[in-house]
PyMOL commands that place a pseudoatom at each C-alpha (Angstrom):
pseudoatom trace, name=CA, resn=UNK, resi=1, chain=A, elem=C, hetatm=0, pos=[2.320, 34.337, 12.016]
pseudoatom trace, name=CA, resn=UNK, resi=2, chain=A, elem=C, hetatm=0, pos=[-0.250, 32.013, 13.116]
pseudoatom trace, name=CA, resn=UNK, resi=3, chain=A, elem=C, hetatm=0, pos=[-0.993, 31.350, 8.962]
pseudoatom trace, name=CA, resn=UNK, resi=4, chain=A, elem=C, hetatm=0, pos=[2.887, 30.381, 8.629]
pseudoatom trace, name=CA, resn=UNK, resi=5, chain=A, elem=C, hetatm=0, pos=[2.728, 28.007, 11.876]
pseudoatom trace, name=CA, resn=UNK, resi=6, chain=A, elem=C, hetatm=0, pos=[-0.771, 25.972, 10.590]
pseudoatom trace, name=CA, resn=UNK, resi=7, chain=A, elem=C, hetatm=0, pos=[1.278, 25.945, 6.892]
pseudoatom trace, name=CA, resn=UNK, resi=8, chain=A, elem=C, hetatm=0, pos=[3.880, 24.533, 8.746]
pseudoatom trace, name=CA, resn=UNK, resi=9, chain=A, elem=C, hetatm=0, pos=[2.171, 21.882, 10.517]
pseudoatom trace, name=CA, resn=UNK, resi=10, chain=A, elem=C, hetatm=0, pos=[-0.290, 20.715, 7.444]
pseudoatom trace, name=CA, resn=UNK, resi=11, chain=A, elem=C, hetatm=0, pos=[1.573, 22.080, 4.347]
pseudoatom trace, name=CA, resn=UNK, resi=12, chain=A, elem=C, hetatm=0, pos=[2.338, 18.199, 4.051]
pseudoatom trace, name=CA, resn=UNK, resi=13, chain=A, elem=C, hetatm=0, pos=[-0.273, 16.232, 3.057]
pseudoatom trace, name=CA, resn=UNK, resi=14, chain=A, elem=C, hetatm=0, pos=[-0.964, 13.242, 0.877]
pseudoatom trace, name=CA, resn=UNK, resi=15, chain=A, elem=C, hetatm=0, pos=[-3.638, 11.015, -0.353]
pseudoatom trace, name=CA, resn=UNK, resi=16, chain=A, elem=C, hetatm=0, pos=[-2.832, 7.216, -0.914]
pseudoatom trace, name=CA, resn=UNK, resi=17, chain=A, elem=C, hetatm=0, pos=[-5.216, 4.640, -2.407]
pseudoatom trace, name=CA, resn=UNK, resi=18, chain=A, elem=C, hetatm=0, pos=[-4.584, 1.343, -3.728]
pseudoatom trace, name=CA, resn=UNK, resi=19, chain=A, elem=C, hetatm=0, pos=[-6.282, -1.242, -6.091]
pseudoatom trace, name=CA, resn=UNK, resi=20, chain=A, elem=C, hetatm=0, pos=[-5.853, -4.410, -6.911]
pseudoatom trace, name=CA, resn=UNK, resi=21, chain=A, elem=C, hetatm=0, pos=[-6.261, -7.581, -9.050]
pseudoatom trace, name=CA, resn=UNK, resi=22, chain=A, elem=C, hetatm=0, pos=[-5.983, -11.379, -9.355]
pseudoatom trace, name=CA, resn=UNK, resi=23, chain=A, elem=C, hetatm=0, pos=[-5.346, -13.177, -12.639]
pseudoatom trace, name=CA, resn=UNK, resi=24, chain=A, elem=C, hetatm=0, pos=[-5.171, -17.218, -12.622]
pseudoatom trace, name=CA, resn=UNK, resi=25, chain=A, elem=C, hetatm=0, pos=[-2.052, -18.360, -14.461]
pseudoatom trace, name=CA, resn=UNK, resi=26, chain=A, elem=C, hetatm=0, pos=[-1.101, -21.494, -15.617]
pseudoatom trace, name=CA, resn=UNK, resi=27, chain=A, elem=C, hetatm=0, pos=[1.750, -20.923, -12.783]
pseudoatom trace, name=CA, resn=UNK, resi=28, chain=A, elem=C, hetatm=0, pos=[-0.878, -19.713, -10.435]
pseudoatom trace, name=CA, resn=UNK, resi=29, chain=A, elem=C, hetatm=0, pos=[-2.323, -16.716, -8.669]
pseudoatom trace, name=CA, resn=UNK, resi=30, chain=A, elem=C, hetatm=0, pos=[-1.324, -13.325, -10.066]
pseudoatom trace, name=CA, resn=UNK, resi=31, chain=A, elem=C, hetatm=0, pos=[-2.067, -10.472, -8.216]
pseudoatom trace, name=CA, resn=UNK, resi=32, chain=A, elem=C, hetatm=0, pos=[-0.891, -7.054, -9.790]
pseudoatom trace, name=CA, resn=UNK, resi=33, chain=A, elem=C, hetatm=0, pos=[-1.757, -3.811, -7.557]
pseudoatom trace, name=CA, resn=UNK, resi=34, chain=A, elem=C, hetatm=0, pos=[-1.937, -0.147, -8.436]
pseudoatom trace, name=CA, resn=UNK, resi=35, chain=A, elem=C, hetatm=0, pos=[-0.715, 2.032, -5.956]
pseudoatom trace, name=CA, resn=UNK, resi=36, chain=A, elem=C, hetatm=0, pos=[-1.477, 5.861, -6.396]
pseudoatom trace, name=CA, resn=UNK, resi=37, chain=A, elem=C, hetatm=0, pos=[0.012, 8.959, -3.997]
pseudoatom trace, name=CA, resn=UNK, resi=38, chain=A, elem=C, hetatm=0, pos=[-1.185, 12.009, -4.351]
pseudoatom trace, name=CA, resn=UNK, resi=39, chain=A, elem=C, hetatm=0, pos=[0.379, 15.105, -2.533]
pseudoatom trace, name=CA, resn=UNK, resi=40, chain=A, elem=C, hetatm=0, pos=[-2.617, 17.660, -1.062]
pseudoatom trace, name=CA, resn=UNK, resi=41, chain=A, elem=C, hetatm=0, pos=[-0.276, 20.355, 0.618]
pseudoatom trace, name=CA, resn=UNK, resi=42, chain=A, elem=C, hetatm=0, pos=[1.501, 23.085, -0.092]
pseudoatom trace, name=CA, resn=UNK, resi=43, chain=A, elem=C, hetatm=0, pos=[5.140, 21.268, 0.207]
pseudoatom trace, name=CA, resn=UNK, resi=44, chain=A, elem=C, hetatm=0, pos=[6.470, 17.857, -1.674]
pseudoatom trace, name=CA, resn=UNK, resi=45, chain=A, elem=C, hetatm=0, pos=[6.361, 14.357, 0.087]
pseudoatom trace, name=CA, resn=UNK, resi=46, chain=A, elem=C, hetatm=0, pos=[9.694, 13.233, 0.488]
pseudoatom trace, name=CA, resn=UNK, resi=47, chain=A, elem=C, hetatm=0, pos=[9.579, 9.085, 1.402]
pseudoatom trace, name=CA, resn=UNK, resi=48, chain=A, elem=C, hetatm=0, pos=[11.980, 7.709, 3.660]
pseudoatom trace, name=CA, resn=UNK, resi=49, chain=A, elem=C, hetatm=0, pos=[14.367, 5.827, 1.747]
pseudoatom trace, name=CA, resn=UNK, resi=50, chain=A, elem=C, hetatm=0, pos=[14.043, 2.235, 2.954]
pseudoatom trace, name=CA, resn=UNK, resi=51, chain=A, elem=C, hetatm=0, pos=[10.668, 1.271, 3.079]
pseudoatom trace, name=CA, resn=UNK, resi=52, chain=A, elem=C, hetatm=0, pos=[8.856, 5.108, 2.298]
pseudoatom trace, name=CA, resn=UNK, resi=53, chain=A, elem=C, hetatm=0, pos=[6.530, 3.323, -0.478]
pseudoatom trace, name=CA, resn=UNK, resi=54, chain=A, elem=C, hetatm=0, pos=[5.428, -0.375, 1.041]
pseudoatom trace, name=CA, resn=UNK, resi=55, chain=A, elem=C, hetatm=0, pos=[3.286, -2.589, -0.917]
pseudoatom trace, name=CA, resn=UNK, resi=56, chain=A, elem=C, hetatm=0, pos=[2.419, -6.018, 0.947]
pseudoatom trace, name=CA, resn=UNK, resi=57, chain=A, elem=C, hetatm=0, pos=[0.415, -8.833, 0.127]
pseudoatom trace, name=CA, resn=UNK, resi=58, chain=A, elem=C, hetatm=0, pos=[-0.770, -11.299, 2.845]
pseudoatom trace, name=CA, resn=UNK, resi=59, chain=A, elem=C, hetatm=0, pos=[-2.957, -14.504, 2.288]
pseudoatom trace, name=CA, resn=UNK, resi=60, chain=A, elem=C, hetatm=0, pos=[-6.264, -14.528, 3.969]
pseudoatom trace, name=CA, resn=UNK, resi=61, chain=A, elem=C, hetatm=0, pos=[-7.929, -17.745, 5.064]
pseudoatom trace, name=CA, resn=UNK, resi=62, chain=A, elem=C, hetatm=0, pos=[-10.738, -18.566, 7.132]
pseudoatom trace, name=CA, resn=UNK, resi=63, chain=A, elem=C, hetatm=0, pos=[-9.610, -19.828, 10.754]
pseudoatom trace, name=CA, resn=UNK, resi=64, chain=A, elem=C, hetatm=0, pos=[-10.914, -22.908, 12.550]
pseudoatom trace, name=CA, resn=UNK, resi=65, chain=A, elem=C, hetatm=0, pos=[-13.537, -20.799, 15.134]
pseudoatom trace, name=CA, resn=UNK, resi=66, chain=A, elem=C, hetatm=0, pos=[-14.596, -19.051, 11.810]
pseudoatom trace, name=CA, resn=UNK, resi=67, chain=A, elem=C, hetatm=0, pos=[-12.339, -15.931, 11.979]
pseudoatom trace, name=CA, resn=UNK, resi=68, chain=A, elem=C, hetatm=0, pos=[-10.575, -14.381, 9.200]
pseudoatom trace, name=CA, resn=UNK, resi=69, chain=A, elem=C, hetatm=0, pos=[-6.832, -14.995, 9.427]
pseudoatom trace, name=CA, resn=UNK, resi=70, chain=A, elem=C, hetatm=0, pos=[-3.963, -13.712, 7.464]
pseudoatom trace, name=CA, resn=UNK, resi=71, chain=A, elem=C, hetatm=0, pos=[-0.539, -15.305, 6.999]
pseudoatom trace, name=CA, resn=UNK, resi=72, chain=A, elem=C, hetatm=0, pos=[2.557, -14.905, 8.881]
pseudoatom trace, name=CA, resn=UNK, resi=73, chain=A, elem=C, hetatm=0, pos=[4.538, -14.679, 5.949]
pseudoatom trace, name=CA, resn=UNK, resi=74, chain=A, elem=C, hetatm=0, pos=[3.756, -11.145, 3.935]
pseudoatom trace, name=CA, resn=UNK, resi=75, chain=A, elem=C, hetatm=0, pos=[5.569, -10.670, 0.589]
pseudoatom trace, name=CA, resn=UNK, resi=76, chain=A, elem=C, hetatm=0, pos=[6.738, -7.095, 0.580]
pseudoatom trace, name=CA, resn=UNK, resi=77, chain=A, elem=C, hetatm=0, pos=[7.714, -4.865, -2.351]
pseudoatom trace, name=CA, resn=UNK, resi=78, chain=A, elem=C, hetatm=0, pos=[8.980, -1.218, -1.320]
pseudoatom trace, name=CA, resn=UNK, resi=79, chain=A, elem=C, hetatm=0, pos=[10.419, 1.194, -3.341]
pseudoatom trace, name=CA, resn=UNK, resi=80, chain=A, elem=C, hetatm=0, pos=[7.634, 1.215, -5.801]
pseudoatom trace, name=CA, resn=UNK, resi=81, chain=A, elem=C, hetatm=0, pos=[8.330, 4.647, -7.676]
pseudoatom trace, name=CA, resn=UNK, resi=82, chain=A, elem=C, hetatm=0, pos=[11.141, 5.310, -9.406]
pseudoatom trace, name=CA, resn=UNK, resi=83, chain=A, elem=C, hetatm=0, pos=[11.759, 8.518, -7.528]
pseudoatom trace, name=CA, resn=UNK, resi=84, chain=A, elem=C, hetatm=0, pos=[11.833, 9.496, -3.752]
pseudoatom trace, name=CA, resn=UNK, resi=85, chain=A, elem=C, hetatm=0, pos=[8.853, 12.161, -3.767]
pseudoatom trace, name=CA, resn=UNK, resi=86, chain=A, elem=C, hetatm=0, pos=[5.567, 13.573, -5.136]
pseudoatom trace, name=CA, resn=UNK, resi=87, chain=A, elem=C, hetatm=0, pos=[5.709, 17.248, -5.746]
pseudoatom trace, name=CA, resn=UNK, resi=88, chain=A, elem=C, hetatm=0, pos=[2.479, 19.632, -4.833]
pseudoatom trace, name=CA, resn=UNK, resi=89, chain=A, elem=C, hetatm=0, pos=[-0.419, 18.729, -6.706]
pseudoatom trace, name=CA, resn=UNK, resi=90, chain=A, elem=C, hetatm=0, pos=[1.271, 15.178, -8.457]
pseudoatom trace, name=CA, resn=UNK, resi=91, chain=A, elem=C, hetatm=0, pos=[-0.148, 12.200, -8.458]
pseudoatom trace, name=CA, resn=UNK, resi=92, chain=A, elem=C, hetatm=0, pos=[2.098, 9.396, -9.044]
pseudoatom trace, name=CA, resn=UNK, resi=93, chain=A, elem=C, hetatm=0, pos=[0.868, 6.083, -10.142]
pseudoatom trace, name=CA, resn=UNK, resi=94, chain=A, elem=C, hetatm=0, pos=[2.493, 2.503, -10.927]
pseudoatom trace, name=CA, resn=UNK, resi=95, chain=A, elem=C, hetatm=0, pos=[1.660, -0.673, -10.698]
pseudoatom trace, name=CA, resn=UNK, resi=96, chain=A, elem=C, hetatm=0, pos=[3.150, -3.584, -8.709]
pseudoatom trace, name=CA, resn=UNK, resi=97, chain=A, elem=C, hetatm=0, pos=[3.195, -7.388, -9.356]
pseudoatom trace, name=CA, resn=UNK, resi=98, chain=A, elem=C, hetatm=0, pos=[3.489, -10.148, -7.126]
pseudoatom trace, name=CA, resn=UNK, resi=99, chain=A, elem=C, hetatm=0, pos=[5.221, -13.670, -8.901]
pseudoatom trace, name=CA, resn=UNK, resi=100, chain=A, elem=C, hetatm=0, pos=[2.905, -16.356, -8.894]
pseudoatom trace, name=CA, resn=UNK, resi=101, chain=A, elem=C, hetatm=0, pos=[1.665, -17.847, -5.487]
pseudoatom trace, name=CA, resn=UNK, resi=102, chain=A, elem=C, hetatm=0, pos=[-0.225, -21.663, -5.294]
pseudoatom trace, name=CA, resn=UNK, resi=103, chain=A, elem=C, hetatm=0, pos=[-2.068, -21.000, -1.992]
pseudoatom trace, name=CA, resn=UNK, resi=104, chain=A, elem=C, hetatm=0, pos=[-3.747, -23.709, -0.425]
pseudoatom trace, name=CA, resn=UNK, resi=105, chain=A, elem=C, hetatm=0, pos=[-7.760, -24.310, -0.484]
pseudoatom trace, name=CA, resn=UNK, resi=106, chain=A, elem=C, hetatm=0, pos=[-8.570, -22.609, 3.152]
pseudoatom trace, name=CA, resn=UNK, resi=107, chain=A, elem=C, hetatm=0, pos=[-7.313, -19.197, 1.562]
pseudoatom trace, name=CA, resn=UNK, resi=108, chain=A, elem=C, hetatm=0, pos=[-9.989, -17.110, 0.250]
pseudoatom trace, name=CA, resn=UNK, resi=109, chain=A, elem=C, hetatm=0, pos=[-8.096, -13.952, -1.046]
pseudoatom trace, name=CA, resn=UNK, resi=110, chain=A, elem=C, hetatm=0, pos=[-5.539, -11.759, -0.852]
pseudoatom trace, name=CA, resn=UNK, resi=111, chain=A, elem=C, hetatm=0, pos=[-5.148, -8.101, 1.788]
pseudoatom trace, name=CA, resn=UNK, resi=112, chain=A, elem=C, hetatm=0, pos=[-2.768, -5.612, 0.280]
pseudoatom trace, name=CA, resn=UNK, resi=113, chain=A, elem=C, hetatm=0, pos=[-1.820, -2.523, 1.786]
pseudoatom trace, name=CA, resn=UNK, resi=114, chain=A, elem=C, hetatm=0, pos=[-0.165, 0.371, 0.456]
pseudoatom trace, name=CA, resn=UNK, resi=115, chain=A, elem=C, hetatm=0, pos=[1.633, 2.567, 3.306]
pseudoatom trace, name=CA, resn=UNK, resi=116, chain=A, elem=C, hetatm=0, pos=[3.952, 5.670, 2.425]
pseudoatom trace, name=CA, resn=UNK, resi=117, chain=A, elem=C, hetatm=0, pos=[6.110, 6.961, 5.218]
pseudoatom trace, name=CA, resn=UNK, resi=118, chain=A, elem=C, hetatm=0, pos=[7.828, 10.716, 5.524]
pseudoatom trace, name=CA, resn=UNK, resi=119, chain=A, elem=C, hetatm=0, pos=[9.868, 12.366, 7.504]
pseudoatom trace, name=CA, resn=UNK, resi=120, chain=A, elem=C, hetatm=0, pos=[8.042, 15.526, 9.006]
pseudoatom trace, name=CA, resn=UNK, resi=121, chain=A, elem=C, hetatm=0, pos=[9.167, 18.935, 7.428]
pseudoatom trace, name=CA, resn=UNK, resi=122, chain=A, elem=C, hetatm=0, pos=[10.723, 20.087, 11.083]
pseudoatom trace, name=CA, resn=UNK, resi=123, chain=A, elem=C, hetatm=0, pos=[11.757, 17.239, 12.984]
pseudoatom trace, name=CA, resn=UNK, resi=124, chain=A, elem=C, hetatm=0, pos=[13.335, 15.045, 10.823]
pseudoatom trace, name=CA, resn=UNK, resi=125, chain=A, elem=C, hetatm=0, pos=[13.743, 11.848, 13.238]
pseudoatom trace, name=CA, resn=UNK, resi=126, chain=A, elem=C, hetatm=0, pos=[9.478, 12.287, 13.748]
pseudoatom trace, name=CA, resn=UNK, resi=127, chain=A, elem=C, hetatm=0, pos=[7.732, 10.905, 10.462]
pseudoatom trace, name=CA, resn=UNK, resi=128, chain=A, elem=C, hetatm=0, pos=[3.903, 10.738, 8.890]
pseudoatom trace, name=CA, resn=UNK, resi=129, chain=A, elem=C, hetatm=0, pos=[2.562, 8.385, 7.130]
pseudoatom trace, name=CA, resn=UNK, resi=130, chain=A, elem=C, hetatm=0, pos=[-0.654, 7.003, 5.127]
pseudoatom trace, name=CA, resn=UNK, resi=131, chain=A, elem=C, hetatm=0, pos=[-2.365, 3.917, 4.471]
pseudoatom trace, name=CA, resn=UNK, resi=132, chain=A, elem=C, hetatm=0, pos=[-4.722, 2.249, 2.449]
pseudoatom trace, name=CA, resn=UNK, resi=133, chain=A, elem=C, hetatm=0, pos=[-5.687, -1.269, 2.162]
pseudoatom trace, name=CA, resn=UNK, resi=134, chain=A, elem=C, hetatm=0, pos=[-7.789, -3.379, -0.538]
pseudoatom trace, name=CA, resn=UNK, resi=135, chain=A, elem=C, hetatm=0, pos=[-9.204, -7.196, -0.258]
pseudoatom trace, name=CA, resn=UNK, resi=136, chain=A, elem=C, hetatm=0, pos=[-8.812, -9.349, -3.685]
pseudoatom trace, name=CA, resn=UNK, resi=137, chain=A, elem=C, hetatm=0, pos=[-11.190, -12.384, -3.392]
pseudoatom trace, name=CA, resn=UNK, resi=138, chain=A, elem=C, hetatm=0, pos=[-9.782, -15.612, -4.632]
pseudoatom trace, name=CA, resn=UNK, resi=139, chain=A, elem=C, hetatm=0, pos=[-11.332, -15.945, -8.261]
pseudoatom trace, name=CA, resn=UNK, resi=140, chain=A, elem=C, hetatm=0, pos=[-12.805, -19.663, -7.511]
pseudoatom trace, name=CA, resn=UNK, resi=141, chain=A, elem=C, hetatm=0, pos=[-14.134, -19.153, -3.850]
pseudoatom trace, name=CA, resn=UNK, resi=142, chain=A, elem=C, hetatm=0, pos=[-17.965, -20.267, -3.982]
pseudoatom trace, name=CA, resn=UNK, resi=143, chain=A, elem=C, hetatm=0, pos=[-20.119, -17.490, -1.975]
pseudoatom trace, name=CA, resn=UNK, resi=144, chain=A, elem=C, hetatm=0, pos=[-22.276, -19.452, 0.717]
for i in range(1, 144): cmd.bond("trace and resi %d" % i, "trace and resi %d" % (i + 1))
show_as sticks, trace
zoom trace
């Protein structure tokens, strides 16, 4: 019994990891990601269907007192996988690519984040989820 309950509780597992890239363009920045989910338990991972695979992009620049900063402004891509889960053992991969962005000298990269949201296996209005997040450097920022 107790076997069944921890199966229960953990059967649902994933692993998420994301990479990215920048390529200059003659319309700008490029930056193409690779989001990968994995599923570690014994059930699928169902996403939610609005926003269960999230991909976002911010700018980051470096503030006046010398703090890193990101924008206000994210671009967001969700639904990045054609379908709605990752069975046992699957590892889904795609790639994602933001259109062209001119950002201004005082940014020095890009933060993306992958986050995949599901609904729990029991209580359906409760939900996990899992992040990961990458920096891209801005190809022609000089290193102090």
């Amino acid at each position: 019994m107790l076997g069944g309950a921890l199966a229960t509780l953990y059967g649902r597992r994933a692993s998420v990891s994301i990479s990215a890239l920048v390529h200059r363009t003659a319309a700008g920045f490029v930056i193409s990601t690779r989001p990968v989910i994995k599923a570690v338990g014994l059930w699928r991972v169902k996403f939610h269907e609005s926003k269960g695979v999230l991909v976002r992009m911010t700018e980051v620049y470096v503030g006046d007192d010398g703090s890193l900063l990101e924008t206000d402004d994210p671009q967001e891509h969700s639904r990045a996988f054609n379908q709605q889960y990752v069975d046992p053992g699957e590892e889904l991969t795609t790639s994602v690519t933001f259109p062209p962005t001119n950002p201004s000298p005082s940014v020095i990269g890009w933060q993306v984040y992958l986050k995949v949201t599901a609904p729990t296996r029991l209580a359906k209005f409760r939900s996990g989820w899992w992040m990961d997040q990458v920096f891209v450097p801005r190809p022609d920022t000089k290193e102090v």
